[in-house]
N, CA, C and O atoms as CSV, one atom per row, in Angstrom:
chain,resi,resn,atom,element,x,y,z
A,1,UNK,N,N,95.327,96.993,79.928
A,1,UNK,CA,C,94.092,97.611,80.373
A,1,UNK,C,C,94.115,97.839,81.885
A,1,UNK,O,O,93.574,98.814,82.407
A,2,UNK,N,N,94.786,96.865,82.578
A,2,UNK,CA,C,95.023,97.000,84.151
A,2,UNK,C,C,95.233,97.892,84.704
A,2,UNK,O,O,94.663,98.538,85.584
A,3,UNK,N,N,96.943,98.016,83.669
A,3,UNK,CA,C,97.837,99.607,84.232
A,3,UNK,C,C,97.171,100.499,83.575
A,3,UNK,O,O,97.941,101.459,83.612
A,4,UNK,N,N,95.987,100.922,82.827
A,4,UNK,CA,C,95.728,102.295,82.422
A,4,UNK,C,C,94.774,102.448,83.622
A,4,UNK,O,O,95.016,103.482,84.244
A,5,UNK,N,N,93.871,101.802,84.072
A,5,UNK,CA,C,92.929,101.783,85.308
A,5,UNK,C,C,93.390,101.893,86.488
A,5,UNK,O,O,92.684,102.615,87.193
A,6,UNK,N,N,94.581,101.333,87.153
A,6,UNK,CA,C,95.434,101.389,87.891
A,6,UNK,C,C,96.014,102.661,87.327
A,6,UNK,O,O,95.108,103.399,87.714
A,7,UNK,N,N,97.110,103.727,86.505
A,7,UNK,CA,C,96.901,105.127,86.512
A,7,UNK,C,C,95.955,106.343,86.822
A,7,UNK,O,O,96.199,107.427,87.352
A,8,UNK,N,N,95.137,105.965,86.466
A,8,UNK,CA,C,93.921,106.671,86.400
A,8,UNK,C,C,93.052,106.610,87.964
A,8,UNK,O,O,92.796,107.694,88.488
A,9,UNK,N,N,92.814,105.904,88.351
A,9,UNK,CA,C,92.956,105.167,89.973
A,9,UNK,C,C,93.769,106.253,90.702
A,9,UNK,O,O,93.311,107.194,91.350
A,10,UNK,N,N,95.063,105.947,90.475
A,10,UNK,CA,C,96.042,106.979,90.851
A,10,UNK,C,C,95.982,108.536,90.675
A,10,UNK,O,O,95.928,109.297,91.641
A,11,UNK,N,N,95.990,108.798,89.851
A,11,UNK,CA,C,95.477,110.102,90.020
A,11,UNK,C,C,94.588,110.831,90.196
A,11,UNK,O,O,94.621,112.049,90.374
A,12,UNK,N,N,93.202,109.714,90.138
A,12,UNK,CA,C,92.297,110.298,91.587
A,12,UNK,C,C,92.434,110.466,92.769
A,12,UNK,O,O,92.226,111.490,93.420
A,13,UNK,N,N,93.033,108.790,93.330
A,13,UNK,CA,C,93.516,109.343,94.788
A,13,UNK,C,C,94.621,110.314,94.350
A,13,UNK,O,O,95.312,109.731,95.185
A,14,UNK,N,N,95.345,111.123,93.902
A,14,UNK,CA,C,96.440,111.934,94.075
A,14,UNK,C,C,95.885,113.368,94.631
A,14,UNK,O,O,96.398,114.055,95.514
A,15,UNK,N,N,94.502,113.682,93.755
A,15,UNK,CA,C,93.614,114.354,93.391
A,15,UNK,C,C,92.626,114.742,94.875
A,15,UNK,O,O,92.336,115.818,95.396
A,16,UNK,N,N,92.326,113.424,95.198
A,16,UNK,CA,C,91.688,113.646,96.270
A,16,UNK,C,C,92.441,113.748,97.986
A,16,UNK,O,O,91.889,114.086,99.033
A,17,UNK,N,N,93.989,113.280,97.724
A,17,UNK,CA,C,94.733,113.603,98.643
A,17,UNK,C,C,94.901,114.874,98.744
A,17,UNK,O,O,94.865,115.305,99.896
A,18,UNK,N,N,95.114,115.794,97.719
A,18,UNK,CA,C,95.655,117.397,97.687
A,18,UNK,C,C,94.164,118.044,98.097
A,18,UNK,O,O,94.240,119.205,98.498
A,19,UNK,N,N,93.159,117.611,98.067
A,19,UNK,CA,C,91.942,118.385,98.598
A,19,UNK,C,C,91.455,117.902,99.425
A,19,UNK,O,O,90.254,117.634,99.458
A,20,UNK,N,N,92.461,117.616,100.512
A,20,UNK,CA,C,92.160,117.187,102.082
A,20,UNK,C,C,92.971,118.995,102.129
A,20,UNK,O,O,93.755,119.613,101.409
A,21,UNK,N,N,92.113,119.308,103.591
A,21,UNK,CA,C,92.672,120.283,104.122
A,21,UNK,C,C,92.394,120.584,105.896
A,21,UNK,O,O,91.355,120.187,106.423
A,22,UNK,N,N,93.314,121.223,106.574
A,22,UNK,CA,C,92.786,121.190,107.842
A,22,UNK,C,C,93.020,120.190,108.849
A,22,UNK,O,O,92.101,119.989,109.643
A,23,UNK,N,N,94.423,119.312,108.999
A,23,UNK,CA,C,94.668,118.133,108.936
A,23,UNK,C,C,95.734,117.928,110.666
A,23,UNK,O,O,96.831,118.303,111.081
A,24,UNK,N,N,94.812,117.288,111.075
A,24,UNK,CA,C,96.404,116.835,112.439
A,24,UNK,C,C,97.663,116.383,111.988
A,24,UNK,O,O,97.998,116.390,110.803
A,25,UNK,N,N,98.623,115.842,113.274
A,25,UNK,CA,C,99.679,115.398,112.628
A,25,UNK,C,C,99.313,113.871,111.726
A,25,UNK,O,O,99.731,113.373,110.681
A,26,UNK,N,N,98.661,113.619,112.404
A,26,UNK,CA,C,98.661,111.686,112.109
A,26,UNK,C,C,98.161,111.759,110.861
A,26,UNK,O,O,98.559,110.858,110.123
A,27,UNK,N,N,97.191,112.777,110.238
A,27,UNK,CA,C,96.585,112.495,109.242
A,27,UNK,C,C,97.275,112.801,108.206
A,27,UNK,O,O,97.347,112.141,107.169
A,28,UNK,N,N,98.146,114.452,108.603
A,28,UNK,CA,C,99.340,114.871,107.605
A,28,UNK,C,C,100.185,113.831,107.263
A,28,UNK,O,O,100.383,113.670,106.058
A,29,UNK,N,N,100.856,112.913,108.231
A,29,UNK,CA,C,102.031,112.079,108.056
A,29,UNK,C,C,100.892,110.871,106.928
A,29,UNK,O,O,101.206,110.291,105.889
A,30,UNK,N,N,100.019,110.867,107.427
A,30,UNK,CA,C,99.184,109.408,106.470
A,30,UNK,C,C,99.381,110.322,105.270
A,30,UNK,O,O,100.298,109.779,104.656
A,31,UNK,N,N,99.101,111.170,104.750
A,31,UNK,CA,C,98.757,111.372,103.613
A,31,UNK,C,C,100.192,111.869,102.673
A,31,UNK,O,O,100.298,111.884,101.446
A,32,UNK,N,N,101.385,112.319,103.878
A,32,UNK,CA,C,102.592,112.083,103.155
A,32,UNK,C,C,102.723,111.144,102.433
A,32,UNK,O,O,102.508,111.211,101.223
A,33,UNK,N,N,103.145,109.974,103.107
A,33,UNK,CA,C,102.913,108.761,102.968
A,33,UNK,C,C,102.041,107.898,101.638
A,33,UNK,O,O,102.333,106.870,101.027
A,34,UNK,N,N,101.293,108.496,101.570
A,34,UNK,CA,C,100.680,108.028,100.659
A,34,UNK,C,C,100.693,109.003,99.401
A,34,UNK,O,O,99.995,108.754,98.418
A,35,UNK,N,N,101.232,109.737,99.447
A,35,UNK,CA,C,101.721,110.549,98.126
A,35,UNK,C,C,103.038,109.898,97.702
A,35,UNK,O,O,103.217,109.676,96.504
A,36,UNK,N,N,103.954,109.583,98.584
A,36,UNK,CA,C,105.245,108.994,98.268
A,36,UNK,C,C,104.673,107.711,97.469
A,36,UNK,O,O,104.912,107.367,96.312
A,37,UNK,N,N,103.772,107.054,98.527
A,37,UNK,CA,C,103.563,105.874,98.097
A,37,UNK,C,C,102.906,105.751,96.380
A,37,UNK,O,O,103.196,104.753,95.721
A,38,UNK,N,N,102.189,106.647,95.891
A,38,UNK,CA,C,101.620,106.724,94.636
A,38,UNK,C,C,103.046,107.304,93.766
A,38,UNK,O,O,103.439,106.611,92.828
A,39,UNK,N,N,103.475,108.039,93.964
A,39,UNK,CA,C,104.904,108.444,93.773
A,39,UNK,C,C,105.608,107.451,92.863
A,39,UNK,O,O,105.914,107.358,91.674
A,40,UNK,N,N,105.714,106.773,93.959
A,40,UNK,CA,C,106.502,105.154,93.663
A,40,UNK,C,C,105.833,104.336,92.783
A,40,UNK,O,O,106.494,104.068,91.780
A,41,UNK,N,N,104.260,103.647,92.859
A,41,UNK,CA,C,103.659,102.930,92.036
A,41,UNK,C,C,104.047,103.568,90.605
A,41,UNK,O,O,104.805,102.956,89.852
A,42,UNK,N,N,103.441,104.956,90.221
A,42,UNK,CA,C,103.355,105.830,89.213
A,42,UNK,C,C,104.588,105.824,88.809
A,42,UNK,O,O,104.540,105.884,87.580
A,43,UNK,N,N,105.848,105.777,89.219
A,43,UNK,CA,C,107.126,105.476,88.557
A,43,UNK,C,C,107.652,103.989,87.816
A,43,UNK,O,O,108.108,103.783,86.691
A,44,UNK,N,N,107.442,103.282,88.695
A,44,UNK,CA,C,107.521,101.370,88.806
A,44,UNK,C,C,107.520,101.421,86.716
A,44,UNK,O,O,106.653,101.948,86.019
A,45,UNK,N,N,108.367,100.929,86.391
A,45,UNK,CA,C,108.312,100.353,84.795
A,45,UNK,C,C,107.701,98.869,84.916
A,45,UNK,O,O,107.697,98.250,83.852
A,46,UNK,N,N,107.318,98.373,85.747
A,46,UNK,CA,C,107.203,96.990,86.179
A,46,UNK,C,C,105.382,96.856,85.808
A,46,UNK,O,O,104.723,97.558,86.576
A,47,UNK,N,N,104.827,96.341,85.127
A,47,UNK,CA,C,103.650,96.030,84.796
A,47,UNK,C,C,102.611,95.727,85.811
A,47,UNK,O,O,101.459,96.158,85.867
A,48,UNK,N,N,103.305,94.806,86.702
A,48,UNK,CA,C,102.440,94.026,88.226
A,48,UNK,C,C,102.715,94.649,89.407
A,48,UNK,O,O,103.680,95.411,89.481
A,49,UNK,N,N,101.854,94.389,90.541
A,49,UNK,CA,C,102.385,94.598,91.869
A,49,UNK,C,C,103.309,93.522,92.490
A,49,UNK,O,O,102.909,92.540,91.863
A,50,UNK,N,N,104.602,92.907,93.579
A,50,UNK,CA,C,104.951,92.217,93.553
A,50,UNK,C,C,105.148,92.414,95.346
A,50,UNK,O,O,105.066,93.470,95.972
A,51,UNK,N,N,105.332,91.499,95.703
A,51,UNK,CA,C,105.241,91.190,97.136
A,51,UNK,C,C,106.041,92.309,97.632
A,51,UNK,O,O,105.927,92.930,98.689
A,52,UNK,N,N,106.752,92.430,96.809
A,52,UNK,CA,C,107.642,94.313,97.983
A,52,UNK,C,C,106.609,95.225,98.340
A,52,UNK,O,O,106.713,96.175,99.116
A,53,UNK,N,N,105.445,94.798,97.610
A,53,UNK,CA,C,104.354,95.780,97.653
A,53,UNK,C,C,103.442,95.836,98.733
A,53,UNK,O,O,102.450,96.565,98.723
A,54,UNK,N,N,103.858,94.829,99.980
A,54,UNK,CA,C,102.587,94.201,100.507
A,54,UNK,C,C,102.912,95.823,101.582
A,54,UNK,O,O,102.141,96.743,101.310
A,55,UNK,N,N,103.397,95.956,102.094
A,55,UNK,CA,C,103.439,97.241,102.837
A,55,UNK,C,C,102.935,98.378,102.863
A,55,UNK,O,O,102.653,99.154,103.776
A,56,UNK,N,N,102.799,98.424,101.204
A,56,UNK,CA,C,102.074,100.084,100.934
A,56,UNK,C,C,101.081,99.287,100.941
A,56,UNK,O,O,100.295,100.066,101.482
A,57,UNK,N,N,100.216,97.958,100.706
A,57,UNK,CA,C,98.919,97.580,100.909
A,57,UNK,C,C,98.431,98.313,102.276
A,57,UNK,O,O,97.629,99.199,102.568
A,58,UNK,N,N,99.292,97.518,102.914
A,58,UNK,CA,C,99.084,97.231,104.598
A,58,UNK,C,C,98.951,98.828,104.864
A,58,UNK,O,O,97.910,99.006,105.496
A,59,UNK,N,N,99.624,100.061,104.614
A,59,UNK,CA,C,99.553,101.372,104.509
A,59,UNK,C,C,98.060,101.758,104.444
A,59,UNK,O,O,97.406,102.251,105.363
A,60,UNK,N,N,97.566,101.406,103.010
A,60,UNK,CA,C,96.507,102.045,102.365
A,60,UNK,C,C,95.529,101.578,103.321
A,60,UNK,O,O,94.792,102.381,103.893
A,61,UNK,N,N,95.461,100.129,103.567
A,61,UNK,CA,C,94.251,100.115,104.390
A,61,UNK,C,C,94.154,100.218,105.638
A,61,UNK,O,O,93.125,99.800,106.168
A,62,UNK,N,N,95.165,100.783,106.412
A,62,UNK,CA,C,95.105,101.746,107.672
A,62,UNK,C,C,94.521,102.485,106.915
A,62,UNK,O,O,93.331,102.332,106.640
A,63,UNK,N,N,95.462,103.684,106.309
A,63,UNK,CA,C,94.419,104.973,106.191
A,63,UNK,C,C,93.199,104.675,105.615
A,63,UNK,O,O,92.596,105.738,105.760
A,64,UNK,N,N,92.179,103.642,104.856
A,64,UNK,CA,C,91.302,103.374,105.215
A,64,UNK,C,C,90.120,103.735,106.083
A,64,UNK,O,O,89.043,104.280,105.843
A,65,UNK,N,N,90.593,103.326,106.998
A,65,UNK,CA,C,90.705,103.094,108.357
A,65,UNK,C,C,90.117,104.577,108.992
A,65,UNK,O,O,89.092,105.118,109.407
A,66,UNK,N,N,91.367,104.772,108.775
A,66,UNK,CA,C,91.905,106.917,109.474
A,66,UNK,C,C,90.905,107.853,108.529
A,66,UNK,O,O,90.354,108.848,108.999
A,67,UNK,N,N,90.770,107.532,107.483
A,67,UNK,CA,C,90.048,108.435,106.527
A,67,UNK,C,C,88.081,108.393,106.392
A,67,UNK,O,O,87.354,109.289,105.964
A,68,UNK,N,N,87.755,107.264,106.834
A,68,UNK,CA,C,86.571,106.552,106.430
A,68,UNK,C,C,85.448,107.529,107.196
A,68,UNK,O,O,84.298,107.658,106.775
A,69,UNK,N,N,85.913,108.125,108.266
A,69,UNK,CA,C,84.191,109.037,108.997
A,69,UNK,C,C,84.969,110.410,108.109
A,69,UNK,O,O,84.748,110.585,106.910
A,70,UNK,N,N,85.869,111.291,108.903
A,70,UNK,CA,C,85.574,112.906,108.110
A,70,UNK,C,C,86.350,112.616,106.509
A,70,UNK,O,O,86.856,113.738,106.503
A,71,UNK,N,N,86.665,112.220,105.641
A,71,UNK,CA,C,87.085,111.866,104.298
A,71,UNK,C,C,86.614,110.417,103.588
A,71,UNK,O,O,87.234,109.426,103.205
A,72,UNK,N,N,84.980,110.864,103.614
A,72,UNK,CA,C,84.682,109.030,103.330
A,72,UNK,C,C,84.879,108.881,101.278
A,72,UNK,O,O,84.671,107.914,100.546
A,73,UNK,N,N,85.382,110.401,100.929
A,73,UNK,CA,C,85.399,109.955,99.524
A,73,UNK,C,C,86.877,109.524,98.880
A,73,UNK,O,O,87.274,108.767,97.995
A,74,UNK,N,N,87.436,110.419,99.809
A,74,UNK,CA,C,89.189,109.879,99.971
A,74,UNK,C,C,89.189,108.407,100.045
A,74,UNK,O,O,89.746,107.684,99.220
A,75,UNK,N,N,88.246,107.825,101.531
A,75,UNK,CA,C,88.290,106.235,101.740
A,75,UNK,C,C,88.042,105.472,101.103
A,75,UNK,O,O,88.513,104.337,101.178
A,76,UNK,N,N,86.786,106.063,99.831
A,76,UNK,CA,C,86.353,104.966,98.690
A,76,UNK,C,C,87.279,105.110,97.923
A,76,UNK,O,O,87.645,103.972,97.628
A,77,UNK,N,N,88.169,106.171,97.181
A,77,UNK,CA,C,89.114,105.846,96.367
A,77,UNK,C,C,90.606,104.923,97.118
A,77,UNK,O,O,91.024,103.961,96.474
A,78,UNK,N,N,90.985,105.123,97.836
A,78,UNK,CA,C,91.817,104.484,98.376
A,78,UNK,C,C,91.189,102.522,98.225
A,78,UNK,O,O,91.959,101.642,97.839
A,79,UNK,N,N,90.041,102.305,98.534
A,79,UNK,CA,C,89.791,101.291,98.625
A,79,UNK,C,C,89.440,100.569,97.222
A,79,UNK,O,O,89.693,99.387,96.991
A,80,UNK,N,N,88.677,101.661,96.119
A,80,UNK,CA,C,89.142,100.907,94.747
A,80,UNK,C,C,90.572,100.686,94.525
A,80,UNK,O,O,90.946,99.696,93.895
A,81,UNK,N,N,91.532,101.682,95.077
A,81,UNK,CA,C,93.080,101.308,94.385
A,81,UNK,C,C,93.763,100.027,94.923
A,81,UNK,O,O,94.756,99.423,94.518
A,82,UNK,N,N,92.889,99.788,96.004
A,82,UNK,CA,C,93.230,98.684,96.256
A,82,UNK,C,C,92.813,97.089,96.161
A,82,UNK,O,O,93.171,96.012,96.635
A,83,UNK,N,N,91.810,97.630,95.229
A,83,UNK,CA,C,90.884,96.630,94.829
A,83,UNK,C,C,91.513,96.037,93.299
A,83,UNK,O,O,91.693,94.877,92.926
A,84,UNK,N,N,91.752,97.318,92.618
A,84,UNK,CA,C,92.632,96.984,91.523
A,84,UNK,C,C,94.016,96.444,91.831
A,84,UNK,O,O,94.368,95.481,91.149
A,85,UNK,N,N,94.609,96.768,92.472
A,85,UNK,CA,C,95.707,95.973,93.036
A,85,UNK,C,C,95.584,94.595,93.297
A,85,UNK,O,O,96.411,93.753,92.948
A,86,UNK,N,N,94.747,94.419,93.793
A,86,UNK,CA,C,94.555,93.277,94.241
A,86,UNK,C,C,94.074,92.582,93.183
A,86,UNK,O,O,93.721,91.496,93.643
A,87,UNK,N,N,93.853,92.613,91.949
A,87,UNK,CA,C,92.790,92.080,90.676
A,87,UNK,C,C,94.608,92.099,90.023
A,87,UNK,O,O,94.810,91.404,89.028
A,88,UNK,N,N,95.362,92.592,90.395
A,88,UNK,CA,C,96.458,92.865,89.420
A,88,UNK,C,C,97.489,91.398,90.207
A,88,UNK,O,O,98.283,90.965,89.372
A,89,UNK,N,N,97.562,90.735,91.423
A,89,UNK,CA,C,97.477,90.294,91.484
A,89,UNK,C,C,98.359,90.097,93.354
A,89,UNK,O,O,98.995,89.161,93.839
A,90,UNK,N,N,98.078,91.075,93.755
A,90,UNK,CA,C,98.750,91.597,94.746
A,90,UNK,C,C,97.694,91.464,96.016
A,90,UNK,O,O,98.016,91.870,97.132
């Protein structure tokens, strides 16, 4: 039930990354970044998050961060995915 919520999670933020538009460098490179980074989760055959993971944490909640005044709906999904992550046990 985790990983279907955790998918689904994911392809909102995927969703709401591609309908950012209009973007500096810093924000372009964040949101590279975080496409790779969903990229990767969305591939993983691995059921859990595991401490290799703590980085793309540490990632997400910068952009957080970067996203929260002009993309505050980007910032709430980013921050459930990391909420489920963190329930997953990461």
């Amino acid at each position: 039930m985790e990983q279907e919520k955790l998918r689904e999670q994911l392809e909102a933020l995927h969703h709401e990354l591609e309908a950012v538009d209009c973007v500096d460098d810093t924000t372009s490179r964040i949101l590279s970044t975080l496409r790779d980074d969903i990229r990767n989760i969305s591939e993983k055959q691995v059921g859990c998050p595991t401490v290799e993971d703590e980085p793309l944490m540490e990632r997400m909640s910068d952009a957080v961060g970067h996203f929260e005044s002009d993309h505050p709906k980007l910032s709430m999904t980013i921050k459930h995915l990391l909420d489920s992550l963190a329930n997953m046990g990461l």
